[in-house]
C-alpha positions in Angstrom: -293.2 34.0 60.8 -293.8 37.1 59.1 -291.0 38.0 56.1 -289.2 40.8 56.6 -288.6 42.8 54.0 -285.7 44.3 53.5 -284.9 47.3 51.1 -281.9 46.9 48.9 -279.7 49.7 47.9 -277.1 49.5 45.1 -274.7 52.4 45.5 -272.7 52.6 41.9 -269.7 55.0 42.3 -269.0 57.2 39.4 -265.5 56.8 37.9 -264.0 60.2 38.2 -261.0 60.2 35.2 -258.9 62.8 36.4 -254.9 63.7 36.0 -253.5 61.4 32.9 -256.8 59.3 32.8 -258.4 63.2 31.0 -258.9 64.8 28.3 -255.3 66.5 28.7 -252.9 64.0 26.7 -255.5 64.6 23.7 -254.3 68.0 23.6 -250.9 67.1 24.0 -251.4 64.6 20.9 -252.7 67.4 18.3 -249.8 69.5 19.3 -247.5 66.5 18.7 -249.5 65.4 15.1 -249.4 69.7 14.5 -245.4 69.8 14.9 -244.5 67.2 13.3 -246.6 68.1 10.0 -245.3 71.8 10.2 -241.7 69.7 10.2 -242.5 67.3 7.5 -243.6 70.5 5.1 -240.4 72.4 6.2 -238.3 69.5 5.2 -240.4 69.5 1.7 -239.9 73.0 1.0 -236.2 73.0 1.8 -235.8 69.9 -0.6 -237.6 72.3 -3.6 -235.5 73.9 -6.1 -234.7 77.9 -5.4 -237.3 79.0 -8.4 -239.9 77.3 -5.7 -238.6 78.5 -3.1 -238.8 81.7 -4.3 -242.4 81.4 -5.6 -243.2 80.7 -2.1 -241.7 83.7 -0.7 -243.0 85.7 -2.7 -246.7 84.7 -1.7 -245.3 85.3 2.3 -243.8 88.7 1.2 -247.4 90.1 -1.0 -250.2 87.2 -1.2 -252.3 90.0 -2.7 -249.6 90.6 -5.7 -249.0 87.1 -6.1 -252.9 86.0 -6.5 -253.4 88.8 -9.3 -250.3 87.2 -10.7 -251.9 83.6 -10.6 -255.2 84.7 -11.8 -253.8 86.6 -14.6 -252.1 83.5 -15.8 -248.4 83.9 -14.9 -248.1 80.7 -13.0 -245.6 80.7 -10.6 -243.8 77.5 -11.2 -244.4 74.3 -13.5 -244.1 70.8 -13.4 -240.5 71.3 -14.3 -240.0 73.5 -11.4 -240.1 70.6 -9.1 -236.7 69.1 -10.8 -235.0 70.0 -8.0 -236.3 66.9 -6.2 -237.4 64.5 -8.8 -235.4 61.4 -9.5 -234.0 60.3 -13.1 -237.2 59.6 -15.3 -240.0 62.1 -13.1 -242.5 63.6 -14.5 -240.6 67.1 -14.6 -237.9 66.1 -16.2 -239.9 63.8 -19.1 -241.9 67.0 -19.5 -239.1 69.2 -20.3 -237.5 66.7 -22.4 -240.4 66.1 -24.8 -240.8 69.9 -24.9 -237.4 70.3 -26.0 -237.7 67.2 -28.7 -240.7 69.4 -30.2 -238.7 72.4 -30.3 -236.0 70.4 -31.9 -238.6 68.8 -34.2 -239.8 72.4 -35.7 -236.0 73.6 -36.0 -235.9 70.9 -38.9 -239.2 71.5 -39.9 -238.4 74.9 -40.4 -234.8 74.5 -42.3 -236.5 72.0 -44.8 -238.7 74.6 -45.3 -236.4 77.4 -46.0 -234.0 75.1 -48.3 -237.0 73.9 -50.5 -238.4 77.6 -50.9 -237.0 78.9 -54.4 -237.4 82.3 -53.0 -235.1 82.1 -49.7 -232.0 81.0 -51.9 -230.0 83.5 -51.2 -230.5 84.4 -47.4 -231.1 80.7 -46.5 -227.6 80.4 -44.8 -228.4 83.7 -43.1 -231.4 82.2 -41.3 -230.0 80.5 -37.9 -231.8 78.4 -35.8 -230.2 76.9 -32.8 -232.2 75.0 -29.5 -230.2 76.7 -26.8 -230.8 77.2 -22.8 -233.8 79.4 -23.4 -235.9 77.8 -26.6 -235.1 77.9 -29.9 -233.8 80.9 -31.2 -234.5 81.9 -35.4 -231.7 84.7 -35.8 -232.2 86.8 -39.1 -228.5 87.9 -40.0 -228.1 90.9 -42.2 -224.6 91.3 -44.6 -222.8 94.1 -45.4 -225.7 94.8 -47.7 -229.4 94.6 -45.8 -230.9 91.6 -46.7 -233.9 91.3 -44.6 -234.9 95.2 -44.4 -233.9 98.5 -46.3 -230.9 99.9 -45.0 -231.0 101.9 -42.4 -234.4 101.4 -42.3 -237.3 98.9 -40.5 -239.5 98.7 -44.3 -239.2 94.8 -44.2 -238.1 93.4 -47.8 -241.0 91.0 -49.5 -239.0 87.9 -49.1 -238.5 88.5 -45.6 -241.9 88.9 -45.3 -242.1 85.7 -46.8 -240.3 84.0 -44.8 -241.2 85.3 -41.9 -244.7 84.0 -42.8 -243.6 80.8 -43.5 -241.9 80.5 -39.9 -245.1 81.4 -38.2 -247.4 78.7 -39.8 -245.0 76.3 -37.8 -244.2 78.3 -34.5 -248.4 79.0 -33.9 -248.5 75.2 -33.8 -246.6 75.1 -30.5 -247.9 76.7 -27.5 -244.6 78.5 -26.3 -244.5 81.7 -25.9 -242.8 84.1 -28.0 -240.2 86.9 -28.1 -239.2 88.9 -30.8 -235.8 90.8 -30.6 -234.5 93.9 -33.0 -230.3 94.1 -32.8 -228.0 96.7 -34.4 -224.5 96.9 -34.4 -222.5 99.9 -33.2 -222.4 102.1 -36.4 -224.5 105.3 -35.6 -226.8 106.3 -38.2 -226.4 108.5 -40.5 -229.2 110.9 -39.5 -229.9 114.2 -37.7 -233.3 113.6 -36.1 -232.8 112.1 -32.9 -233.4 108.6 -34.5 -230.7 106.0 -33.1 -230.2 102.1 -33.3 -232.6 102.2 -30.6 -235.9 103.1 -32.7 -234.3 101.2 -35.4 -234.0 97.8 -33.4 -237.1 98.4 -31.8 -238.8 99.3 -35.3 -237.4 96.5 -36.8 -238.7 93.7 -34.1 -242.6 95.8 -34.5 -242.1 95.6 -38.1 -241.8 91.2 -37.8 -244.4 91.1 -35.1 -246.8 92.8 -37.5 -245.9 90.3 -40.7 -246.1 87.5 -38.0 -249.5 88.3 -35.9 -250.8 88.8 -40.1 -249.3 85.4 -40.5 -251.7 83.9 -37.8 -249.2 84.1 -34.7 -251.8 84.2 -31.2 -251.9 87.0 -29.1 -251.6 85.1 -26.3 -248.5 83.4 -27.9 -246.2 86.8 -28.5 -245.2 87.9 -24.7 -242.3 90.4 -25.7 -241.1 92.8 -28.5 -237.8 94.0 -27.6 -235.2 96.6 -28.8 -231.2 96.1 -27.7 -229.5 98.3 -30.0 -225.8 97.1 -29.9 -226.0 96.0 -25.9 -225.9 92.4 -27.3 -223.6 92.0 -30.2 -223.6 88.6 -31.9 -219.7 88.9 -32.5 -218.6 90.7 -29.4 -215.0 90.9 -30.6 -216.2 93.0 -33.1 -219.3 95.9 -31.9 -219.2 96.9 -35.6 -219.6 94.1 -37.8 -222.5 93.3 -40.2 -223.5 90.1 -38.6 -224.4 91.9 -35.2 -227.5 93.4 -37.4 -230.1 90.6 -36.8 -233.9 90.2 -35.9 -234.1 87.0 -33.4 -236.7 85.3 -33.0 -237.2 83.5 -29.3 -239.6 80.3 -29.0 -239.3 80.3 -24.7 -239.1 77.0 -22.9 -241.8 76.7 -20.3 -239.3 76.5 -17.4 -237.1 79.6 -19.4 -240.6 81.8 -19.0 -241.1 81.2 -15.7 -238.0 81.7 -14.6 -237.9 85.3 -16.1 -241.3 85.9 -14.7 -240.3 84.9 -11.6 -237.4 87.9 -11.9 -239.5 90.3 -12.7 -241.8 89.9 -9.9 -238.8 90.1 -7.7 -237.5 93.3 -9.6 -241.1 95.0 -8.8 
């Protein structure tokens, strides 16, 4: 008996994935994955300290501004800046504190240098040099008679000269930045030619950045000159006495600098 053939047909049915068995819930996952990062970084930034903070806002308010800023090398924060959410012993702390023991390091440098130069005997004890909040600060005070310049005048005396010399060896070592400041007191002088305490505190702080960038300070090292006049008396009790007639001299902490940056940007 003949074999029949018989034709076989396999009908496979195509799995149609449709409703939650899609591609739908992958979308739904990347907008999850999106939120939550855009929460995570919103957390981050609140925990920042407000100099960050600020930084930040200022890139949102003029990205443009704040790139030119960046480029030109006025960084808008530090490792220090990040205090605000470091624990005890974090990088931004250590880093502050071993700047600070290097400023405090040159302060004695710089007094055993003054007491062992025959030359600074008498204005030693007028030279003083504190570590406070902003850096170290090297204040120049003048008596009743001008020690450190001609009176009524910003011609800078040899031994100041001297000195001042001998204070830059040490502070072009560091890489702070520095700021020079000319003070008067409140006595007006004694002249009929417009000049004030003004041009004289403002003379007087040119006249040390000239012996110090002689002296080998960096350019990139001096960031200010500035004049106060009497706006900034050393004995406030007193506008007129002697001792508010100084030069200062500013080595700036890192996080002292940026913050000051940081307010200028926001002034402009």
């Amino acid at each position: 008996m003949a074999e029949q053939e018989q034709n076989i047909r396999i009908v496979k049915r195509g799995s149609n994935h449709g409703g939650h068995h899609g591609g739908a819930w992958k979308v739904a996952y990347a907008d999850f994955v999106t939120a939550m990062m855009a929460f995570f970084l919103v957390m981050w930034i609140v925990s920042l300290n407000q100099a960050v903070k600020d930084a930040i806002a200022g890139y949102f308010k003029d990205p443009v501004k704040f790139m030119a800023q960046v480029k030109a090398g006025n960084a808008p924060f530090t490792i220090t800046s990040l205090e605000g959410t470091a624990k005890k012993g974090s990088p931004g702390k250590e880093f502050d504190a071993n700047e600070r023991a290097k400023l405090e390091l040159t302060k004695r440098v710089i007094q055993k240098i003054v007491a062992a130069t025959p030359e600074l005997k008498d204005i030693r004890k007028y030279v003083d040099i504190k570590l406070g909040a902003e850096g170290l600060r090297i204040e120049l005070l003048e008596v009743k008679e001008s020690l450190f310049f001609d009176s009524g005048s910003a011609k800078i005396k040899p031994r100041t000269a001297h000195l001042l010399a001998l204070i830059t060896r040490e502070l072009r070592k560091l890489p702070n930045k520095v700021v020079i400041e000319g003070h008067t007191d409140s006595r007006p002088l004694n002249r009929n030619d417009g000049y004030t305490n003004w041009e004289l505190s403002a003379d007087r702080a040119n006249s040390a950045r000239r012996v110090m960038v002689a002296a080998g300070l960096r350019k990139d090292q001096l960031v200010q000159v500035r004049g106060y006049a009497d706006t900034q008396p050393r004995v406030p009790g007193d506008p007129k006495h002697f001792a508010n007639r100084r030069v200062t001299i500013v080595v700036v902490l890192s996080e002292a600098f940026r913050r000051k940056q940081i307010e200028l940007l926001e002034k402009n």
